[in-house]
Structure formats: structure tokens, C-alpha cells
C-alpha positions as CSV (number, residue, x, y, z in Angstrom):
1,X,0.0,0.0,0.0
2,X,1.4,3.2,-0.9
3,X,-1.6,5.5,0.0
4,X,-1.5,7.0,3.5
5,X,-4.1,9.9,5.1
6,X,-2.2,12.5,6.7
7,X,-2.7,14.0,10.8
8,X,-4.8,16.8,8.7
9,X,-7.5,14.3,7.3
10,X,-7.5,13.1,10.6
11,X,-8.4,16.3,12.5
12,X,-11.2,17.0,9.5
13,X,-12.5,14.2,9.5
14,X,-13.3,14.3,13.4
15,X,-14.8,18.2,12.8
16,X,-17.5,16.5,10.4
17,X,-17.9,13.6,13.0
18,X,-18.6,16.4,15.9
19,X,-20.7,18.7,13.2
20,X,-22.7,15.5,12.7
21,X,-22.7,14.7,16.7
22,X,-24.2,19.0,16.9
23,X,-26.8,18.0,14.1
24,X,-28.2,15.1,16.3
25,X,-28.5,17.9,19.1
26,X,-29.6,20.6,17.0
27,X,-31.3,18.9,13.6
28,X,-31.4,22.4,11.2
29,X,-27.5,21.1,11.3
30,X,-27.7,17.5,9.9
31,X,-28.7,19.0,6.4
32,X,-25.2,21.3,6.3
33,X,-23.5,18.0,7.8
34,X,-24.2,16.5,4.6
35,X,-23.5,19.2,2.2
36,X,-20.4,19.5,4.3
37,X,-19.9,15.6,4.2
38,X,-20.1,15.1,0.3
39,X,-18.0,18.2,-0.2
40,X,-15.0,16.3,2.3
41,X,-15.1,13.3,-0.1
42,X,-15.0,15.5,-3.3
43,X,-11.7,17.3,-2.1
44,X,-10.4,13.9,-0.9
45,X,-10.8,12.5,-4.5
46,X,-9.1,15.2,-6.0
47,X,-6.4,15.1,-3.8
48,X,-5.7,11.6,-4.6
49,X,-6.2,12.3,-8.2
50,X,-3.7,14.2,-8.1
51,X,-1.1,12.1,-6.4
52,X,-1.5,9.3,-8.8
53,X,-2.5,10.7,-11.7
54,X,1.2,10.3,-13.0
55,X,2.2,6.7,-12.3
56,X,6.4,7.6,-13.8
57,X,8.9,5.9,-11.8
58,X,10.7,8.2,-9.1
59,X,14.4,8.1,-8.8
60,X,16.4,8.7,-5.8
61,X,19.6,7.8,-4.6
62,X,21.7,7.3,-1.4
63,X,25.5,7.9,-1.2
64,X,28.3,7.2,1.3
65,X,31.3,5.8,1.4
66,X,32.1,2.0,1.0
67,X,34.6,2.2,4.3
68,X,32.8,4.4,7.3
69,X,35.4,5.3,10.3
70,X,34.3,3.6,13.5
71,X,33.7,6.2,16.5
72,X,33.9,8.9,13.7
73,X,30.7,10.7,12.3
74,X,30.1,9.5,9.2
75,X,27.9,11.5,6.5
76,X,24.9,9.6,4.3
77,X,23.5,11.7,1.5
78,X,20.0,11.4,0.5
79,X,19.1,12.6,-3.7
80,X,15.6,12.7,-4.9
81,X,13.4,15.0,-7.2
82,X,9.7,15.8,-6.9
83,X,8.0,13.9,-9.5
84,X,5.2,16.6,-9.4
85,X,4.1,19.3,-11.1
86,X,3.1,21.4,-7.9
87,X,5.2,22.0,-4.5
88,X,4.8,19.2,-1.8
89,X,5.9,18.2,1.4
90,X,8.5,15.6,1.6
91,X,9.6,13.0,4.4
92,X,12.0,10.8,3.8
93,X,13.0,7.7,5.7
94,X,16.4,5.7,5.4
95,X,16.4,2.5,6.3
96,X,19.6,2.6,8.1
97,X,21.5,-0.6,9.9
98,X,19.8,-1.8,12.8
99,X,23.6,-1.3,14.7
100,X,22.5,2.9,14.7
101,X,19.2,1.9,16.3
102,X,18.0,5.3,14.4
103,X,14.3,4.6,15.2
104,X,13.5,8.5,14.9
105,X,15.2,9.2,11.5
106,X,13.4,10.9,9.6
107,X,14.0,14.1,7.0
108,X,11.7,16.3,6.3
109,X,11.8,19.2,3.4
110,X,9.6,20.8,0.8
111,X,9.9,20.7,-3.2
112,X,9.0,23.3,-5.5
113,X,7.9,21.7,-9.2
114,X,10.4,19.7,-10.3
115,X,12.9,20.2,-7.8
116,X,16.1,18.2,-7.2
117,X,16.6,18.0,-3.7
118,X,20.0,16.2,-1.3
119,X,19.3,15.6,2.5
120,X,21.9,14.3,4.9
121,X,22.6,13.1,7.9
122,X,25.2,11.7,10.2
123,X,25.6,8.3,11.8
124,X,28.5,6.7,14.3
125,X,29.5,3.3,14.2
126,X,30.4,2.1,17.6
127,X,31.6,-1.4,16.7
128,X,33.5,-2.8,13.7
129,X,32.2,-5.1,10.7
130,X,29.4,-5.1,7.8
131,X,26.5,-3.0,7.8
132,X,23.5,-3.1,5.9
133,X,21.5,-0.6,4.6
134,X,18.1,-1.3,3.3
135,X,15.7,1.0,0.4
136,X,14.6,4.3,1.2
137,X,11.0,5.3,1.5
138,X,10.1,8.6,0.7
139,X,6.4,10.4,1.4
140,X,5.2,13.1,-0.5
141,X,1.9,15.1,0.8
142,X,-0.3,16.6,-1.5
143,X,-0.7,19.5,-2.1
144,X,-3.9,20.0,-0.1
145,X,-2.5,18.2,2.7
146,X,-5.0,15.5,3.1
147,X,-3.0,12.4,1.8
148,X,0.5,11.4,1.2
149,X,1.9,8.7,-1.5
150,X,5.2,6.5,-0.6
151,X,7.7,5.8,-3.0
152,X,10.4,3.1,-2.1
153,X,13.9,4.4,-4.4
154,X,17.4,2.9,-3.9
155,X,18.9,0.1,-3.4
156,X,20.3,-2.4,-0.1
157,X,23.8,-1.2,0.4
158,X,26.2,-3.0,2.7
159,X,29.5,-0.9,4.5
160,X,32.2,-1.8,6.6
161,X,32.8,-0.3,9.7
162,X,36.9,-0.1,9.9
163,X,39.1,1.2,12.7
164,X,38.9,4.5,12.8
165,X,40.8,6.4,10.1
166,X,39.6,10.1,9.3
167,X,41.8,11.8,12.2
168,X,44.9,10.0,10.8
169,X,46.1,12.4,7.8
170,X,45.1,15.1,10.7
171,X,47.3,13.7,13.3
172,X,50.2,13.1,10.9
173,X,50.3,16.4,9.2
174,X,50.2,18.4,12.6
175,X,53.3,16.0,14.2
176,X,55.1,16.1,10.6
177,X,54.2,20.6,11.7
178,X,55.0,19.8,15.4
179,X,52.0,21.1,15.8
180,X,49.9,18.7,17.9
181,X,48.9,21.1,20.7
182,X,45.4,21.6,18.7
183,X,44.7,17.8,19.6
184,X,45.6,18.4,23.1
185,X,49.3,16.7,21.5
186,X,52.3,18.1,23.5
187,X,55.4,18.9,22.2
188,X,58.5,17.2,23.7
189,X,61.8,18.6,23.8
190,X,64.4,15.4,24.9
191,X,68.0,16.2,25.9
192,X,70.7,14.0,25.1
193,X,69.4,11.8,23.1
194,X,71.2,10.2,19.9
195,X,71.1,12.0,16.7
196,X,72.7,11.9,13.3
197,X,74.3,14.6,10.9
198,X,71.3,15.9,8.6
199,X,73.3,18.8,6.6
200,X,75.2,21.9,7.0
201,X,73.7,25.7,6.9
202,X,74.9,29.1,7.6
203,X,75.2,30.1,11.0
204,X,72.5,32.5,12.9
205,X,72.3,33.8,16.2
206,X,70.9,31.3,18.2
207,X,72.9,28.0,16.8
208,X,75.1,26.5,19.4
209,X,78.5,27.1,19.2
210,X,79.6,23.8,19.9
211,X,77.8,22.6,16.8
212,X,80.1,25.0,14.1
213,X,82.1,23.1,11.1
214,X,85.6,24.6,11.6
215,X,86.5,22.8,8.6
216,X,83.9,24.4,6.2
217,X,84.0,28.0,7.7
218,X,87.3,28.1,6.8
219,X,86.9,27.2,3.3
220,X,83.9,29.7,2.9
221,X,84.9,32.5,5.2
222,X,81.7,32.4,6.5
223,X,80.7,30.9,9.8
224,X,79.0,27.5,9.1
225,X,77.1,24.9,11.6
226,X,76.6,21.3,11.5
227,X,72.7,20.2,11.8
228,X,71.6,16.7,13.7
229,X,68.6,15.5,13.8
230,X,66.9,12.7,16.2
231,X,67.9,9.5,15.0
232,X,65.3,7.4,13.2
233,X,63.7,4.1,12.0
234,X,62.5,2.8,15.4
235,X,60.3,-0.6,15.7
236,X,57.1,0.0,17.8
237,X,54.7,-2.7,18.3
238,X,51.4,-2.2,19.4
239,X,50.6,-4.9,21.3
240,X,46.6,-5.5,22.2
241,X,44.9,-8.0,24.6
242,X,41.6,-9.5,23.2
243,X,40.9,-11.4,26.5
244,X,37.5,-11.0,28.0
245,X,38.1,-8.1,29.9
246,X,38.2,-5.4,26.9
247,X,34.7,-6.2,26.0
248,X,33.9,-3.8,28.7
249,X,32.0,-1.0,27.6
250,X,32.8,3.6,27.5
251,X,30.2,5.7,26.0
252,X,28.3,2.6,24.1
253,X,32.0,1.6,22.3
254,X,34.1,-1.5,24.4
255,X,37.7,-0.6,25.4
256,X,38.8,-3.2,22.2
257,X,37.8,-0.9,19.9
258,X,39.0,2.5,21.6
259,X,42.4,0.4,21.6
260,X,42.2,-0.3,18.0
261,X,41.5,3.0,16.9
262,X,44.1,4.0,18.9
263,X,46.6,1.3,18.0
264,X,45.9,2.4,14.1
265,X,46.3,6.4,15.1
266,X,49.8,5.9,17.3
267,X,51.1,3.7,14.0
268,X,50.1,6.1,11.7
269,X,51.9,9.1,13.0
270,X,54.7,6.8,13.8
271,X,55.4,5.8,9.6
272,X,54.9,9.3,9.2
273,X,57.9,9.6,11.4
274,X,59.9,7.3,9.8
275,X,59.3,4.8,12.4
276,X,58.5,1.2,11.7
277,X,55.1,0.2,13.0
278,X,54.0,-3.9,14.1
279,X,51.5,-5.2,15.2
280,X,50.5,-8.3,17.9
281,X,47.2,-9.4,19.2
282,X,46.5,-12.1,21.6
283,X,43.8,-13.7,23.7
284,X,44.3,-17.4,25.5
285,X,47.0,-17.8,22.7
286,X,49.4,-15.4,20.6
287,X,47.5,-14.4,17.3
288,X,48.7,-12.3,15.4
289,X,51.8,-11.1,14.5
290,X,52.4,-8.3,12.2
291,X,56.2,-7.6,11.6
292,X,57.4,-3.7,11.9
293,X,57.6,-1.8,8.7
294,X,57.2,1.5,7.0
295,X,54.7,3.3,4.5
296,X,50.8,3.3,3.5
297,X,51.1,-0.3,2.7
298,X,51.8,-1.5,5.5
299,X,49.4,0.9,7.1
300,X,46.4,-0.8,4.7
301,X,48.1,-4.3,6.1
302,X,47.4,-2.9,9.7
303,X,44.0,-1.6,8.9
304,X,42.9,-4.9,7.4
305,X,44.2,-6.8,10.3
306,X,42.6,-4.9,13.0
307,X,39.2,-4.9,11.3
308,X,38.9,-8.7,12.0
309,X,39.7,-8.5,15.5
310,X,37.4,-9.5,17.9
311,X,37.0,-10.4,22.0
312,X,36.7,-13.6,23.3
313,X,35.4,-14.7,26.8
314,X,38.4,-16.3,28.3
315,X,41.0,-14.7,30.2
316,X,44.4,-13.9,28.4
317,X,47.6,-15.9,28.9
318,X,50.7,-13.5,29.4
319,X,52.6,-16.1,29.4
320,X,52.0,-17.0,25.6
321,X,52.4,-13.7,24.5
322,X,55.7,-13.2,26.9
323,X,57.4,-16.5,25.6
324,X,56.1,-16.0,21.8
325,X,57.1,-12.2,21.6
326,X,60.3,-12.7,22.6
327,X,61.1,-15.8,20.7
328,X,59.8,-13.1,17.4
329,X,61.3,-10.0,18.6
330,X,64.8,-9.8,19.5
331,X,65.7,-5.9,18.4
332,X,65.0,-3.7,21.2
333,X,61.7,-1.9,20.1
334,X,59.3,0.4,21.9
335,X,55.6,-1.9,22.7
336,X,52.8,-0.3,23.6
337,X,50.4,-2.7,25.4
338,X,46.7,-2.6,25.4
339,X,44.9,-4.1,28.4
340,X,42.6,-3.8,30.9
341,X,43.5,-4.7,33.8
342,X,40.3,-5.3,36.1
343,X,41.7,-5.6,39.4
344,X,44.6,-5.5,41.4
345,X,45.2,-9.1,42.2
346,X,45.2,-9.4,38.0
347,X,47.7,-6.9,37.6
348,X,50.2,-8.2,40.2
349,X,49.4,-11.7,38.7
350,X,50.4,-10.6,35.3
351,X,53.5,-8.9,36.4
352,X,56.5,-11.1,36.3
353,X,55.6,-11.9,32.1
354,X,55.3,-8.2,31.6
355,X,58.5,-7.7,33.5
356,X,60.7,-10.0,31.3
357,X,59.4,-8.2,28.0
358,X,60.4,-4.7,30.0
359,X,63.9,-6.3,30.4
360,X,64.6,-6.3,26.5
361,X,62.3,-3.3,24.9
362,X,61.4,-0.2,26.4
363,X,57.5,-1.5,27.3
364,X,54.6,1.3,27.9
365,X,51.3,-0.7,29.5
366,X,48.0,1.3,29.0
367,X,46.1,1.5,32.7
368,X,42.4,2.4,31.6
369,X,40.9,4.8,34.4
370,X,37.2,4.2,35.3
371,X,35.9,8.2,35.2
372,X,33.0,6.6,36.7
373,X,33.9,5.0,39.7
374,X,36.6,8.2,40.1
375,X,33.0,10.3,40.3
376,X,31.2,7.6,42.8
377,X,34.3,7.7,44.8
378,X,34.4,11.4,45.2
379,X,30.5,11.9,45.5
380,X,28.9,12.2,48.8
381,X,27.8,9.6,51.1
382,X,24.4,10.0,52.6
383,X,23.9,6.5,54.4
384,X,26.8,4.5,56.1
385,X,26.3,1.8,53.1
386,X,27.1,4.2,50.5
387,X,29.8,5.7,52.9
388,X,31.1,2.1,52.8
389,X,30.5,1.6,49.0
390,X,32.2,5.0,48.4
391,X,35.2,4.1,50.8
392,X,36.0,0.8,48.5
393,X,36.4,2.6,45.6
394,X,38.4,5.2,46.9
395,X,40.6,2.0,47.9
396,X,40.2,0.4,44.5
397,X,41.4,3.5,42.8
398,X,44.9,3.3,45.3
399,X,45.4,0.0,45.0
400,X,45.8,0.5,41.0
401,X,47.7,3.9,41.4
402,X,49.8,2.0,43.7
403,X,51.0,-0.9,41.3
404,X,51.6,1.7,38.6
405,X,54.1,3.1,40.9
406,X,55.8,-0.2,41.1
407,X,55.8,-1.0,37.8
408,X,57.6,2.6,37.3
409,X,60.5,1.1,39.9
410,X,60.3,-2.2,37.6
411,X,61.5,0.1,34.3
412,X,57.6,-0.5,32.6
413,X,55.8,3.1,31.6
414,X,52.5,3.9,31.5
415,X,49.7,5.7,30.4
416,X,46.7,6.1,33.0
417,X,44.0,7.7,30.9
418,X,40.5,7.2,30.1
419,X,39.2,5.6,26.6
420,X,38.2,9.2,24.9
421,X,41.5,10.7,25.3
422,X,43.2,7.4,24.4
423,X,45.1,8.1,21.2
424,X,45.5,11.8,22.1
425,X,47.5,10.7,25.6
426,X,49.2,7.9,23.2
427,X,50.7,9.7,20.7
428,X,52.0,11.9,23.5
429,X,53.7,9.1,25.4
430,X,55.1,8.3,21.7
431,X,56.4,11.4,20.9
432,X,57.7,12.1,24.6
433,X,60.1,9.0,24.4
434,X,60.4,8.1,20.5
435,X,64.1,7.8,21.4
436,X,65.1,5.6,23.4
């Protein structure tokens, strides 16, 4: 069925019902009841008439991109033309993925004869894989009002969901600018650390002195300095646990795909560096393994590897990935670990296997912080079981502040950060102790 009555039928067609009700009442009425009655069905008719009086096909279109960017907004464009020869009213529903859970979507414009018309709209993917979209159904209203004719345009479209990825060229361009500080991305000047000879240049006020060619100044008579820059081509690994405990949940995305997104972001500004990006995921057993290298293809190797990542429901087994990742990796390299680490008694558990991969590479283990519980803790009691309840959490939040502290004395760094400033606090870390 593609005819529908509109609220305004509606709301005339109960004023004939109570002019009828008045002519029971009062019976001089009934006879302009009727008059009024026949007149109703007359306008109805022609209103209808003149919604199908052209039967034509109606084209319309949506358009997006094959790849959307998980945790990103993600634009959908809507094309259509009024089929009409007079203005109408126009709402038009998309039959988006049932992941969005867009029950209320719904665009609304009006068409003047003829018109060409493009609505959009934004959606977020909160979890990874495929993602259908169905037809599009769009109503036009007469131009009276009184009914409304659906057309169903377009065709079932299915788009993966993969890490996200429109923040990277922004990321890299601002660290290749040193400019991160817009991202909330500090800058990080290290002292003493190795270098290598880039070229030579005139000397300026400023340059340090101990830095002048005395051999080239002499054979220019003109002062002339050597330039260093940081030394490159680092291996990073971005290691990420799959176990059960990063299917927790922040802001309707689980801490798996914050560390994905992540993982791809940190590796991305690291090519752009001139570092050497690999990657390792693990669960009960070592998965996969992702040797360190440079440039875009190994960035679409990355992205295609992390985009078939999932969780399981077992605990992870440090052991695996301590015995495997050493046996795989024996250049010293810079890992960044993924985990989430529920409670103390797992952290303490898991720390002799994290201390034997600190002993070869400089190892930098990601401590999620619960915002939440940090707000419980520091609310206000008002019985002595929420004073209690409070008073745990507050010693939950030590106890994990605490072990961070000894993992500092054990040489392993970390980031303590929640899941929406992940990357941001990442690339930071990165940047602060590239060279190591």
C-alpha cells in the first residue's frame, strides 16, 4: 500500500464527526452536515487524483562511502526529485543498519515543481564489521494536505565499519608541523638523546657554538654549523589483549575498539615519522603477528588486520604472548600494550611476564581509568552503606595507582588515561620517548 491519510485528514475528518454529533443535538444542522460531508469526499478525490494521476517511476539515490570510520561521524546523502508538477511536502526515511538503532530518522523538506533535492545526515558506528542498509522510502503530501503517497527508491547497500581512520592524515600532518597542541598533543623537547648529521647551513644567532664546522667555515669565510637530527627508523609494536576483559563498555564503544582506533592512530603518525610500525594481538594464545615496517602499505596491512579483530570470553595468557614475543622479537623496540586490567590481584598476577618483556624493549602498558567509579568515589555519602561503598572505591582506585608506581620502579611506563583521550595521551607518550 502506498496510500496513507495525513494528521490533517484526521483532524477534519473528526470536525464532520462532531458537526454530525451538533446535528443530532440541533437537527437544522444534519442537512449542512451532509453538504459538508459530500464536499470532504470531493476534495479527498481530487487530492488523490492528483497524487497518482502520474504513475512515472521516481528516482532517488543514497550515497556514502564503502569504508565508514568507527567512532567517527560518518555523512549519508539522500538525492531525490519531486516527481510533481506542484510544490509538496517531503519526508524521507532511510532504512539505516539496525547497529544505529535510528528509530527516529526521519527528513523532512519541501519541493517546488520539479525540484532536485540532497538531505543528509550523520551516523556513528560504535563497533567494527558489515552494515547493511536497506531501500529508502520517501512520502510526498499533497498539495492540499490530506493524503501522502510513498515511494520506495534505492537500493540495499552493505558498508564496513573499519578502525577508525579520518583523524589520521590530521594527526600526521600536525606531528610532521609539530603542531599537535590543537589535539591536546604536547610537544617534547628530549635532551641528550642520539642524533645523526642531517646537513650543513649558515650560521645565525641562536645555533650553538659547539655545533660549528671549523672545517667548512674556513673554506667559505663564512661561519657554518653542522645540523643533527633525532635518529630514526624505530620498531614500535602495538601490542593489544583480546581477552574478555576489553569487552567492557565507555560511552556505548568496548575498550577493544578505543584500543584499535588507537593502535591504528599511534602507527600512523609513527610511519609518518619514519618509524616502523608492528602489530601483535593475543587472547588465551598469541595471534597475530604483524612484523614492523614502513609506509601506506603497510598501514592498509594494519587496517585490514585490526578490522577482523574480535574479543573472546576467556582470560588472556601473558605467558603466551611473553614466551612468543620474545622468541619473534629480538631488536630492542618500543611496545605499547593494550589491556585492561580489572583488578589489582590481575595486575600483580600478570607482572613477572610483563616484567621479562620490560627487560629487552622499552614496554609502555595502558592502565584504563574508570571516570566513573573516580565520580562515585568522590561523591557524597548520605547512608553508612554508600559511605562504605564510596570508601572501597576510593581503595580500588589506590590500589591501581599504587601498582603503577611499582611498575615505574620495575623500568615498565604507562599511560593512566581514560578511553576518549586514548590516542591523544598515546601519541603523546610516543612522541615524549620516541628515542630511546
Amino acid at each position: 500500500m502506498s496510500l496513507f491519510f495525513t494528521k490533517r485528514f484526521y483532524i477534519a475528518a473528526w470536525l464532520i464527526v462532531l458537526l454530525f454529533v451538533a446535528a443530532y443535538i440541533y437537527s437544522p444542522l444534519f442537512v449542512l452536515a451532509k453538504i459538508v460531508f459530500g464536499l470532504a469526499w470531493i476534495i479527498v478525490g481530487f487530492d488523490i487524483w492528483q497524487m497518482y494521476r502520474r504513475n512515472g517511476e521516481m528516482s532517488g539515490r543514497r550515497e556514502c562511502t564503502e569504508r565508514f570510520s568507527n567512532g567517527d561521524e560518518n555523512q549519508v546523502l539522500i538525492s531525490f526529485c519531486n516527481p510533481y508538477p506542484f510544490r509538496v511536502g517531503v519526508e524521507v526515511i532511510d532504512e539505516a543498519p539496525v547497529q544505529f538503532q535510528l528509530r527516529d530518522l526521519m527528513l523532512t523538506c519541501r519541493l517546488a515543481a520539479a525540484e532536485e533535492k540532497t538531505l543528509s545526515y550523520t551516523v556513528v558506528p560504535k563497533r567494527r564489521g558489515e552494515y547493511k542498509f536497506d531501500r529508502i522510502r520517501i512520502f510526498f503530501t499533497s498539495p492540499l494536505g490530506l493524503v501522502m503517497r510513498r515511494f520506495t527508491v534505492g537500493e540495499s547497500q552493505t558498508v564496513k565499519v573499519y578502525p577508525s581512520y579520518t583523524r589520521l592524515s590530521n594527526y600526521a600532518f600536525l606531528a610532521i608541523r609539530r603542531n599537535l597542541r590543537e589535539y591536546g598533543i604536547k610537544k617534547v623537547r628530549r635532551v641528550g638523546v642520539d642524533t645523526e648529521f642531517e646537513q650543513i647551513k649558515d650560521y645565525v644567532i641562536g645555533d650553538e657554538y659547539r655545533n660549528i664546522n671549523w672545517k667548512a667555515s674556513a673554506r667559505t669565510a663564512q661561519l657554518k654549523v653542522n645540523v643533527y637530527q633525532q635518529e630514526r627508523s624505530q620498531d614500535i609494536y602495538c601490542i593489544i589483549d583480546k581477552g574478555r576483559m576489553m569487552q567492557q563498555s565507555f560511552d556505548k564503544m568496548s575498550l577493544l575498539e578505543y584500543s584499535i582506533n588507537s593502535a591504528l592512530a599511534l602507527s600512523y603518525v609513527a610511519v609518518k615519522k619514519e618509524d616502523k610500525a608492528g602489530l601483535v594481538t593475543f587472547s588465551d594464545q598469541f595471534d597475530t603477528f604483524l612484523p614492523p615496517a614502513r609506509g601506506m602499505v603497510q598501514m592498509h596491512r594494519m587496517m585490514d588486520s585490526l578490522y577482523r579483530q574480535q574479543t573472546i570470553f576467556s582470560e588472556s595468557d601473558y605467558s603466551a604472548l611473553a614466551v612468543h614475543f620474545l622468541s619473534k622479537v629480538t631488536k630492542r623496540s618500543l611496545i605499547i600494550l593494550y589491556a585492561n586490567f580489572a583488578t589489582a590481584h590481575t595486575m600483580k598476577r600478570e607482572l613477572p611476564y610483563l616484567r621479562q618483556i620490560a627487560e629487552r624493549h622499552r614496554l609502555v602498558v595502558v592502565i584504563f581509568a574508570d571516570s566513573s567509579l573516580r565520580t562515585f568515589a568522590d561523591g557524597k555519602a548520605e547512608s553508612e552503606e554508600e559511605y562504605f561503598q564510596r570508601l572501597l572505591a576510593e581503595r580500588f582506585i589506590d590500589e591501581k595507582k599504587n601498582l603503577i608506581a611499582k611498575m615505574h620502579q620495575m623500568g615498565i611506563d604507562t599511560v593512566y588515561t581514560t578511553p576518549d583521550n586514548l590516542s591523544v595521551d598515546m601519541i603523546n607518550k610516543y612522541l615524549q620517548i620516541r628515542h630511546f
